[in-house]
N, C-alpha and C positions, 0 to 999 in steps of 0.2 A: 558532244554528239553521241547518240544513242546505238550501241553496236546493234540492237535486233532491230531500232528502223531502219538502218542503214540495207537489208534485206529486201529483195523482193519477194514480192509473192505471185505464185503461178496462178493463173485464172484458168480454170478447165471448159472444157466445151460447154456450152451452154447457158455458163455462168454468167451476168451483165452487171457490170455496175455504172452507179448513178451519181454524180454528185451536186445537189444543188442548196444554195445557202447554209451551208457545212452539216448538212444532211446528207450521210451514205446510207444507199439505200441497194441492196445485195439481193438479184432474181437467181433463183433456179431452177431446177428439176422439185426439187424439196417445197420451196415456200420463197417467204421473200422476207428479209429484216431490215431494219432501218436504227440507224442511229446519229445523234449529233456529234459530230465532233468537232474542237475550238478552232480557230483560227490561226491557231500559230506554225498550225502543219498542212502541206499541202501533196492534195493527192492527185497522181497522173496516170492514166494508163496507155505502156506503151508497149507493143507487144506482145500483146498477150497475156505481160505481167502489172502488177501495181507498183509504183514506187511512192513513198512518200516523204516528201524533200521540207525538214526545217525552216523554217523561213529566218531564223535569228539566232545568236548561240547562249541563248539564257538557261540558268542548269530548267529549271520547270516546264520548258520547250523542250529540254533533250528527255526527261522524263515521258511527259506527254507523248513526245515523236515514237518512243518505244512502245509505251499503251497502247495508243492509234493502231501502230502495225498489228499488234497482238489481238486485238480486237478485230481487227480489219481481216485478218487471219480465218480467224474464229469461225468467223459471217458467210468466208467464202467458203469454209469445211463444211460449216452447217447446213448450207442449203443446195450442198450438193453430196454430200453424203452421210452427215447425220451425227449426233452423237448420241452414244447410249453408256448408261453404268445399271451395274449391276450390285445387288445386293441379296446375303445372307439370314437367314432366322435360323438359330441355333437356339435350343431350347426343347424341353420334355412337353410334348404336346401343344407344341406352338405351331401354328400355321399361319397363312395368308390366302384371299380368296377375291376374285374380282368379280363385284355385281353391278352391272350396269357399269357406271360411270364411278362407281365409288373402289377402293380397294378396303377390306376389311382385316382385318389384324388380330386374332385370337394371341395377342404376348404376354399371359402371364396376368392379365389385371382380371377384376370381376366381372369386365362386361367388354366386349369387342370394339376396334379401336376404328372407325368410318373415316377414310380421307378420300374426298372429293378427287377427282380429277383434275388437276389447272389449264384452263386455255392452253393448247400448243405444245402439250406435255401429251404420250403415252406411255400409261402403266398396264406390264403385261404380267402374270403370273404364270411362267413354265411349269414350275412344280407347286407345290404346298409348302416348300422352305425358301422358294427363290420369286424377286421381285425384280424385273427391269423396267430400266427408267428411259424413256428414248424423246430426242424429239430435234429441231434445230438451233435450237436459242443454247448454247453452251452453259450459261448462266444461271438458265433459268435449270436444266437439267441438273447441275449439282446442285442449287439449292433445294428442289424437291426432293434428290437425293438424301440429301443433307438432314431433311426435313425429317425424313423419314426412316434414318438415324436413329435422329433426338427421338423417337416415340420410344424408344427401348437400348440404351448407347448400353455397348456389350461392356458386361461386370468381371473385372480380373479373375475374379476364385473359381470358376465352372466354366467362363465364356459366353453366359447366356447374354443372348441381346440380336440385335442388327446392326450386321454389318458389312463391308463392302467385300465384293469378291474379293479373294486375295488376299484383304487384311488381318496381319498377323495381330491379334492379343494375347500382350505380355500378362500370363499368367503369375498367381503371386503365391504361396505359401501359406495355407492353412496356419492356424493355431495348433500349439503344439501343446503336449500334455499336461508341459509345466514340472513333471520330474525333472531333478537334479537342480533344480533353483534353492538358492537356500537364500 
């Protein structure tokens, strides 16, 4: 048995869910998601909260059981209050800039870096160093995050790069002059 399925989850005002032919499908104030999930785990809501009860004690039932919740989780956070991450550009004359629907990225190369917008994703630029990533899909927000990373992943020696608020880089140690080697 899965200790984090074994958990409920609170369902806040407003929030509905739906389940049919192991399709969950998650309204709220936000937007609405929908996902499948297997048959081997069963959901109920009662109270106000969700439970969701194993059907059988196979270990890749009790795996799934804990996914399910986690996911199911997720769904209800999302489209009721949202998730956002936030990201750094660290770097001499490096900037970011939002045009229309695209975000542009001066990091360092010969020619500016265009990423599109994705479906159900907003990207906002606060400043000319700082880019947030906001939207309901948990998933889909880190991998744009993610995404957007990988255009510049920050370099040990200076730090230059993007990256996520908060995150520490393990600086490394120059070359050294080479006296006293023999």
């Amino acid at each position: 048995m899965s200790r984090i399925g074994k958990m409920s989850i609170a369902v806040p005002a407003g929030v509905s869910l739906q389940c049919e032919n192991q399709i969950v499908t998650v309204k709220g104030p936000k937007g609405t998601l929908s996902r499948k999930m297997g048959g081997s785990v069963e959901i109920k809501v009662e109270d106000g909260h969700i439970r969701l009860t194993a059907l059988n004690n196979e270990k890749e039932t009790g795996a799934l059981h804990g996914l399910y919740r986690s996911l199911l989780a997720g769904m209800v956070k999302g489209v009721y209050e949202g998730f956002t991450k936030s990201l750094e550009v660290k770097g001499v004359g490096w900037k970011v800039a939002k045009q229309g629907n695209k975000l542009v990225l001066n990091v360092g190369y010969s020619h500016p870096i265009e990423y599109a917008e994705p479906e159900g994703i907003k990207l906002e630029c606060p400043s000319q160093t700082e880019i947030t990533v906001s939207g309901i899909d948990k998933e889909k927000v880190g991998q744009v995050a993610a995404d957007l990373r990988a255009i510049r992943v920050p370099e040990p020696y200076h730090g230059y790069g993007i990256r996520y608020k908060g995150e520490h880089v393990e600086h490394k140690e120059g070359k050294t002059s080479g006296k006293g080697k023999k």
